[in-house]
Structures are given as C-alpha cells and as structure tokens.
N, C-alpha and C positions, 0 to 999 in steps of 0.2 A: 748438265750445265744449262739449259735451254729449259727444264721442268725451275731447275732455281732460280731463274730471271724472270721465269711466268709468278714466281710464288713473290720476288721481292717488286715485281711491278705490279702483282691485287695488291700485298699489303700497302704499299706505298699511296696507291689510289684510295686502300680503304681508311689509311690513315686521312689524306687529305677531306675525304665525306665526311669523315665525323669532325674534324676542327670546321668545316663549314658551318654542317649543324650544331655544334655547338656555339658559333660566333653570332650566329642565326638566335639564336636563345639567348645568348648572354645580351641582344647589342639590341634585341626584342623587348628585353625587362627594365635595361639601361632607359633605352628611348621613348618605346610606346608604351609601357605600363609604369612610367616613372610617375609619379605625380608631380614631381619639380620641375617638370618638362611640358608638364601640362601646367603648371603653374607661368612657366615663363611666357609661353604662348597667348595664355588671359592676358599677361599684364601688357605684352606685345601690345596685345588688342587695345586694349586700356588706355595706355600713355601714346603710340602712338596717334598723334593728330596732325602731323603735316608732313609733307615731302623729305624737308631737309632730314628725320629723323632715318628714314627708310634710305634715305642716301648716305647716310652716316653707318649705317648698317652693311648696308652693299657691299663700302668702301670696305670695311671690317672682313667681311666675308671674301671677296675679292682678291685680300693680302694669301689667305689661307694657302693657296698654290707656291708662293714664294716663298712661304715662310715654310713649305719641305722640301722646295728648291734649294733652297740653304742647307734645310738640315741634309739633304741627298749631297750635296755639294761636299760636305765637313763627312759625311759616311765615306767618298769616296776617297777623301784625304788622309781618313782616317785608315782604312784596309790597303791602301797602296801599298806599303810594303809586304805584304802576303797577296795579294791576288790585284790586276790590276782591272777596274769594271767601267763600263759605261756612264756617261750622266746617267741618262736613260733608266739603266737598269738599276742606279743607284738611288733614283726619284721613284722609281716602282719598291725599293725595299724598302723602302720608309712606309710606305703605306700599309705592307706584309706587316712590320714591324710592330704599327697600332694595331693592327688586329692582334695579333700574337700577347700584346702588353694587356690587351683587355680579360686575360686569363688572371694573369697574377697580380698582387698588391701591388701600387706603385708604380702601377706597370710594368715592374721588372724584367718581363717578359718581353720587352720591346728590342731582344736583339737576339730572339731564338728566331722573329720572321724575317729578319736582316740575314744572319748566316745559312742559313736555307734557300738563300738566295745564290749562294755562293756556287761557283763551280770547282774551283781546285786547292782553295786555302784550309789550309788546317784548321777545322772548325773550331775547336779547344783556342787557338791562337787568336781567330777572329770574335772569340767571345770574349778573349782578353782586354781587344783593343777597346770593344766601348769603351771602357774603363777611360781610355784618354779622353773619347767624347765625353765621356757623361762629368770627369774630373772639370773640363774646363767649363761645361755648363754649367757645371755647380759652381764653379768660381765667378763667372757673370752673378749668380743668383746672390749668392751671399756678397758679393763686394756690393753690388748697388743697393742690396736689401741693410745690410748694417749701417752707409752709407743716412740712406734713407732714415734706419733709425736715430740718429742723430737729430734731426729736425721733426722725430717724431717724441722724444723722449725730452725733459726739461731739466733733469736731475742727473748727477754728476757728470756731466760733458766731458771734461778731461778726461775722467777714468772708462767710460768709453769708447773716445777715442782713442786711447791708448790701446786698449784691448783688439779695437776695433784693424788699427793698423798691422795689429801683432798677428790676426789672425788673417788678414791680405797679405803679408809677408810672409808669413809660412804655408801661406795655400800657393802662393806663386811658386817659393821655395821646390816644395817637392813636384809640382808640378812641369817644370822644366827640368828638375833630374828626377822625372820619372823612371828613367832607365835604372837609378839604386835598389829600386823595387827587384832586382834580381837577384841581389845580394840576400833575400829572405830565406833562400834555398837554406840556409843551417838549420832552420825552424825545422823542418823536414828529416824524418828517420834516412839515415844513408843510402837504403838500398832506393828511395824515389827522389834521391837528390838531381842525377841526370836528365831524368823524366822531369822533372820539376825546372829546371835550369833550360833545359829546351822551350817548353814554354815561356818562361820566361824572360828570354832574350829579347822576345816581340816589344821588350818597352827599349828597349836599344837601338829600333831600326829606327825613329827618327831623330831629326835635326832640331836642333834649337829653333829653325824658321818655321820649318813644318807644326813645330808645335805652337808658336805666334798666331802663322795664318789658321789653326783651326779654334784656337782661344780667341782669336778675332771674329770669327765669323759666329762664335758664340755668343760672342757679344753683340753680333747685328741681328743673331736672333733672337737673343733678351729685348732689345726694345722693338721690335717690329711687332714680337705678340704681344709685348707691353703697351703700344700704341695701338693697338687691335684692342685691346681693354678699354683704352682711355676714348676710343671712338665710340664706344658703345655703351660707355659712363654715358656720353655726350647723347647718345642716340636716344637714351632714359631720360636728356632734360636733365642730369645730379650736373649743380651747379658748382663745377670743378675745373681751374684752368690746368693744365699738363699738369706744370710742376703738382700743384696740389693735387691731382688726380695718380699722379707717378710715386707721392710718399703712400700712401694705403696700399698701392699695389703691389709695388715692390717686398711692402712687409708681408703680405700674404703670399707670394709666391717665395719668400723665406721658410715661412711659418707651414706649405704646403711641402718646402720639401723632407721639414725635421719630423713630421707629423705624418705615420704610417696610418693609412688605412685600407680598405679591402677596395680595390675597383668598384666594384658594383654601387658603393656608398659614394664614390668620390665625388660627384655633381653636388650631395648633400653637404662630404665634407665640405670642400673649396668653396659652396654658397655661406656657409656657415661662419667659416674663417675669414671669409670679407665680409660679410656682415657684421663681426666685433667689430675687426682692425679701420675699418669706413664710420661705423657709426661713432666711434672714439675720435677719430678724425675729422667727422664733422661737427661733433662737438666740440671740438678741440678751438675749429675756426668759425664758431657760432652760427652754425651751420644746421637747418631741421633736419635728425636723425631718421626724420619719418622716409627720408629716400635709402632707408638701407633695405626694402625689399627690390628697391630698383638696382642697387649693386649685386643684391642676388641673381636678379636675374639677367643682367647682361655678363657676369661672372657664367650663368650657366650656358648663356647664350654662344660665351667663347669657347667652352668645352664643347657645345655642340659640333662648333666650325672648327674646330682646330685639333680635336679628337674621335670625336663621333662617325662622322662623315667621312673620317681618311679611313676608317677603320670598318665601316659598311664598303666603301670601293678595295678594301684589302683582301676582304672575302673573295673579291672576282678573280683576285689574281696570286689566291692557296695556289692554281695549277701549275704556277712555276715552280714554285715550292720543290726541292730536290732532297728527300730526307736519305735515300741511300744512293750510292755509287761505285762503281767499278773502282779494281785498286788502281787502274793506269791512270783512274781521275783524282786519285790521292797524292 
C-alpha cells in the first residue's frame, strides 16, 4: 500500500514537470519568438508619445486582476453545487485554467486546470458544468455582437433583426432549462443510460436565479474586457468614441468565437480578424484605414494582459494541481 502511494506521488509530480515544461515551450514560442509580439512592442515604441497614452494602457492592464476576479467569482457559482471552494482558491483556478487552455485549440482546455483544482467533486460532473459558464458567455458574445451587427450591416435590417431576435430567444430559451439536457440519455445504448443520467442531473442542481446571477456576471465580464479593448484602441491615438469603438469589437469577438484555430496561431488569428472587421469600419465612418495595424496591435496587446500573463503565473501554481486521489476523496 505504501510502495503504491510512493508510485502514484512520482507519477503525479512527474506528470506536473512535464505540463511545466511544456507551458514553458508553448508560452516561450507564443511570447518570445512570436514576431507579432515583437511587432506590437515597435509600434508600442512608435506611437507611443505622451503620458496619457501609457495611462490609458495601465488603466487596461490594471482591470486584468478583476476581470478573473469575476471569472473566479461565476467558477465558484458555477461548481457550488458539487463541491463548495474558496474565493481564493477559485481566483487561483482560473489562472491553472489559462495555462491548461494554452494546450488545446480554443483553449478548450481551459477547464482541465479548473477541475484539478478540485478536491471532492466528481470530475466527469465538474467538467460538465463549464458548459453553464461557457453557455452564458457565449450568450453575452453573440447577443451584443449580432446586436452590434445591425449598425454594422445597411442591408435588410428587418430580416436581421428578425433573425437576430430569434436567435437571443432561443439562446436564452435553452439556457435557463438547461436542466432538459438530461432528457438526451435515450440517444445512449441502454446499458450506459444510468451512468449517463448521473451525470447528467448536474444541469438540474440549479435555480433559475443562480443561472441569472452567473449570465449576469457574464455580462459584466463582456464589457470590462471589452472596455479593456476600447482603452487601448485609445492608447493607439484610433480615433474612436466607445460606441463606435464597441461596433468593431464586439464583431470580432463574434467572429473569434465561430472561427477555430490552433492556440499557438491565435494572437495572429484575433490580430487578423480585427484588422478586416476595424478597417471596414473605419471606412464605413470615413475614417483612414491606415490605423488598422494599430487595432492589431492593441488587439494583441490585450491577449497579452488578459491571456499570456495569467497563464505564465499558472505555471507557478501546476503544484496544487491534484491529478490522483484516495477513494475516501471521491
């Protein structure tokens, strides 16, 4: 018994060294051999020419803490019903969480260093739940971003907003009876219906408020990073007030979330995709297109702060990382 706890505490520690070095490599190639990274940095230099710019920056950088205050805050809302955790240790998973994302496309990956974090919930269950967080952050993304296109688009109005409402009204739809999603067990061969229905009760433990207050706080973290954008349009000098700085943005983080690509490319992607949807838009308001390397790069600037960085301090903190467990912790 004592030889097999020596064996599942190396492999556990030698599982943890190698997701280091390799966060170490992947966040090495991401940052400092990126050339888009080295490109924002020149134009840093560049455009940069007075205080207020660098203040505007700050300010940007500064939200970055609150804005996974939040997302810790809506994790911890979210797992409640299976295990109940700390702020604390709920603003520490978030940060595991970006590093872990920075493996897979999409960051998919962004709730295998969340449940590793966990101490007694059904991991299978708590992998579930994202689903609720990530359901209502998409519903922020696409209500504002379709929203948005309305005053981005001049051609048949009615019939996108038609469409436009139809599809806020069935995202909200199954979003508050998410708990039906249990009823999918028939899809399933009979002998794994039980096994399938157990987990899936997890959309049944909460209330209609519970699912408000984390759809609400999804939506205070849509515009907090969204205003973390528009401060650092400003920081570039792109001659943009909110409103007209908030229709571009919003369509790109539409556009960013229908559109798969591999991590490692994303800074290229997301520079890319606000480079159309901005320089369209500032043609649109007669507006010189030539600032569309400066949307790249405060584009990249925020992936720096609001990805990069949570995701080099996640590495410190793989050691809490719990990948195996005694059954009395099951």
């Amino acid at each position: 018994m004592i030889h097999k706890a020596k064996i599942i505490k190396s492999t556990e520690l030698a599982v943890k060294i190698i997701i280091v070095l390799l966060g170490i490599l992947v966040l090495y190639q991401k940052i400092f051999m990126n050339q888009n990274v080295t490109d924002v940095w020149n134009e840093i230099k560049t455009s940069f020419i007075n205080k207020n710019q660098y203040i505007l920056m700050t300010i940007a950088f500064l939200l970055v803490p609150i804005n996974i205050y939040m997302e810790g805050i809506k994790w911890k809302m979210q797992i409640k019903p299976i295990e109940n955790i700390s702020n604390w240790k709920s603003f520490l998973s978030i940060f595991t969480g970006m590093t872990a994302g920075m493996f897979f496309p999409n960051r998919a990956g962004n709730f295998l260093g969340r449940i590793f974090m966990l101490e007694k919930a059904d991991r299978i269950k708590a992998a579930m739940v994202t689903i609720v967080g990530g359901m209502a952050q998409m519903i922020a993304t696409v209500v504002i971003g379709l929203i948005a296109a309305l005053f981005f688009v001049n051609k048949n109005l009615v019939l996108i907003s038609f469409i436009t409402l139809l599809i806020l009204i069935l995202l909200i739809l199954i979003y508050f009876n998410i708990h039906l999603l249990k009823n999918i067990q028939f899809l399933f061969p009979k002998k794994y219906k039980e096994k399938v229905n157990y987990y899936l009760e997890v959309f049944s433990l909460y209330s209609k408020v519970e699912l408000l207050k984390i759809l609400l706080i999804s939506f205070a973290r849509y515009f907090l990073y969204t205003f973390q954008f528009v401060l650092l349009i400003w920081a570039f000098n792109i001659p943009l007030t909110y409103f007209q700085a908030m229709i571009p943005i919003s369509l790109t983080y539409l556009s960013m979330m229908i559109i798969p690509f591999i991590t490692i490319t994303e800074i290229a992607v997301r520079g890319s995709v606000s480079i159309v949807i901005f320089e369209k838009w500032l043609a649109m308001n007669e507006i010189s297109t030539s600032y569309g390397i400066m949307v790249f790069s405060a584009s990249s600037l925020l992936w720096i702060f609001n990805i990069a960085i949570p995701a080099v301090i996640g590495l410190f903190l793989t050691h809490r990382l719990k990948f195996f467990r005694n059954k009395n912790e099951s």
